[in-house]
C-alpha positions as CSV (number, residue, x, y, z in Angstrom):
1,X,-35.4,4.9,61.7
2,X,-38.0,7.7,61.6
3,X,-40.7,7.9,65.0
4,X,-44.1,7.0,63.2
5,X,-45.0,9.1,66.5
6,X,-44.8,12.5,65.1
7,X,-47.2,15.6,65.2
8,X,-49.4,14.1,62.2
9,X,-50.0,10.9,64.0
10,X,-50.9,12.7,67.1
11,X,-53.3,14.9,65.6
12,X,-54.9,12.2,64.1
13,X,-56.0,10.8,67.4
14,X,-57.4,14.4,68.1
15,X,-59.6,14.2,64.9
16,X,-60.4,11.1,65.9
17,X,-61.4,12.6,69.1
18,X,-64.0,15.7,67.6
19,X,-65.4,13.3,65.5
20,X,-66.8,11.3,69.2
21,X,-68.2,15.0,69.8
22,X,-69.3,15.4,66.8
23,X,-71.8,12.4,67.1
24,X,-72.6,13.7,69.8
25,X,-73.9,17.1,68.9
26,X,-71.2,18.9,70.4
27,X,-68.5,21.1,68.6
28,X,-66.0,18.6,66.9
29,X,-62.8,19.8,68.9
30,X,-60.6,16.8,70.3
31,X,-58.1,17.1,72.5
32,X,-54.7,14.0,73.3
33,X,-52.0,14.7,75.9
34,X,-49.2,12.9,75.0
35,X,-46.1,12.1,77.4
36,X,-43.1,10.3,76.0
37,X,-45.1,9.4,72.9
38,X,-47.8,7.6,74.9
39,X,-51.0,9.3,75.2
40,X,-52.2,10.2,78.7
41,X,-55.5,11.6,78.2
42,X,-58.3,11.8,74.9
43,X,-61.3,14.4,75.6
44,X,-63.3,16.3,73.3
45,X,-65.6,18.9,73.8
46,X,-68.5,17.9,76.3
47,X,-69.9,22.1,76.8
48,X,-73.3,20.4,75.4
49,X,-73.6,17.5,77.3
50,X,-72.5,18.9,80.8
51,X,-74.3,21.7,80.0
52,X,-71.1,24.0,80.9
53,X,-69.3,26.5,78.8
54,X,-66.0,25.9,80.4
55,X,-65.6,21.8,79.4
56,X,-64.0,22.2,76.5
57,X,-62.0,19.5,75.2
58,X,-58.0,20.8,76.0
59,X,-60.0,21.3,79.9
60,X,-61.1,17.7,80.2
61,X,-57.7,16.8,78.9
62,X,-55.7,18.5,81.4
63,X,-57.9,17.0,84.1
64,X,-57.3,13.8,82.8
65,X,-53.2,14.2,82.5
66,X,-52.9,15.8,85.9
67,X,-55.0,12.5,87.4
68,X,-53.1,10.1,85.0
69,X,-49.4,11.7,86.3
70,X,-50.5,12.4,90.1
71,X,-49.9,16.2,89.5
72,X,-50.6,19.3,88.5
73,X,-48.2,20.2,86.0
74,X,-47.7,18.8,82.8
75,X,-44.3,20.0,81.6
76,X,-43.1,17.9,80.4
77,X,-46.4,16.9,77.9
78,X,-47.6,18.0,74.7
79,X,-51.2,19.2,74.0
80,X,-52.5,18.3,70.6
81,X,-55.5,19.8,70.0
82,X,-57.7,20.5,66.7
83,X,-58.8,23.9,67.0
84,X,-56.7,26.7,68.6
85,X,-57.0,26.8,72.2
86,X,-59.3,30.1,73.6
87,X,-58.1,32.4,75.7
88,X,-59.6,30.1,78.4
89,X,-57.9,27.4,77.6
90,X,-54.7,28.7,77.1
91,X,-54.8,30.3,80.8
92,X,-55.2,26.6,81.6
93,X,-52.1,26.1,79.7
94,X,-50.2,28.2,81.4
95,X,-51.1,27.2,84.9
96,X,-50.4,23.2,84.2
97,X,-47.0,24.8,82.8
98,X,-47.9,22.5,79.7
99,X,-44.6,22.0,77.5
100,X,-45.9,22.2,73.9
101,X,-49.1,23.0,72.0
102,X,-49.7,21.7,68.7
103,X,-53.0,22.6,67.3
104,X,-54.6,22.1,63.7
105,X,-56.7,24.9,62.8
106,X,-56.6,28.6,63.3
107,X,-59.6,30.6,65.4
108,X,-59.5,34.1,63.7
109,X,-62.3,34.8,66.3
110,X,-61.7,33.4,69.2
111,X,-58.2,31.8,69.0
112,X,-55.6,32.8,71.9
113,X,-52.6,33.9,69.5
114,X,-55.1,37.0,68.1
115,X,-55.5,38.4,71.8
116,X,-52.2,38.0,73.0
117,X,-52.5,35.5,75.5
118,X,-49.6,34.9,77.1
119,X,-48.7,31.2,77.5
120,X,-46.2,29.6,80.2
121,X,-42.7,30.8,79.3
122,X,-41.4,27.9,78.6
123,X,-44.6,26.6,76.9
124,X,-43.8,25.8,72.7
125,X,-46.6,25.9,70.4
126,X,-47.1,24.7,66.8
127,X,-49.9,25.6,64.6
128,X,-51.6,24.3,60.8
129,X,-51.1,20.7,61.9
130,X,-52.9,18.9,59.9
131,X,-55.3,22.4,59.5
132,X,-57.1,21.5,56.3
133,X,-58.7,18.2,58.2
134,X,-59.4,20.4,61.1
135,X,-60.8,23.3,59.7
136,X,-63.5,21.0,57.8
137,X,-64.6,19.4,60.2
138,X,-65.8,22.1,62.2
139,X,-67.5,23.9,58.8
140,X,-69.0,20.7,58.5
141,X,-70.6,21.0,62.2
142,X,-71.6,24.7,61.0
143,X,-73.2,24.5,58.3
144,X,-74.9,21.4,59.1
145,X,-76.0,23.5,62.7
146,X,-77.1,26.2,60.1
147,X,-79.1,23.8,57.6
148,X,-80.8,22.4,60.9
149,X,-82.2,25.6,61.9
């Protein structure tokens, strides 16, 4: 029998997560931590509403796995996020030793893979999941923020 619980399904819980931040004003990334196909933690990007550059969704997802598991270190969970992580964020990454990354869309500008970031060692990462979804979303949020102003 095939696991209905596969990278699609994940990410889809990510979309579903920008599109909370989205309504919100914020930057439609979304962010689910998933350990032994159960997800752990659901965050999207909150830099608007906290008024802080740094709480981007993959950071309010590792706060919430580390609290959910009772530590630090998330090895043995996978990150599904709908934008490439920053450089930021992948630091994060590395310090939570997290075990996979699977994002959707690609950040030419700002995306960790163009600058080389190194990730944990033993950290596997996946890209283009479900990218097309991903990728409109946030040129939706742009050109709408564009249109605004």
């Amino acid at each position: 029998m095939e696991n209905p619980f596969d990278d699609n399904y994940f990410m889809k819980r990510a979309l579903a997560e920008a599109e909370f931040g989205l309504a919100k004003g914020e930057v439609p990334v979304g962010a689910v931590i998933v350990l032994n196909n159960q997800i752990i933690a659901r965050a999207h990007n909150l830099t608007e509403t906290l008024n802080d550059v740094t709480a981007h969704a993959e950071m309010q997802a590792f706060t919430a796995a580390a609290d959910y598991i009772g530590g630090k270190y998330l090895n043995e969970c996978t990150l599904y996020v709908t934008l490439e992580p920053c450089q930021m964020c992948a630091g994060a990454s590395y310090w939570a030793q997290i075990g996979k990354i699977v994002f959707g869309a690609h950040d030419e500008k700002r995306g960790f893979i163009n600058y080389k970031t190194q990730l944990h060692p033993k950290t596997q990462v996946t890209g283009g999941v479900l990218e097309e979804e991903c990728s409109k979303l946030i040129k939706r949020f742009f050109i709408e923020k564009r249109n605004l102003n």
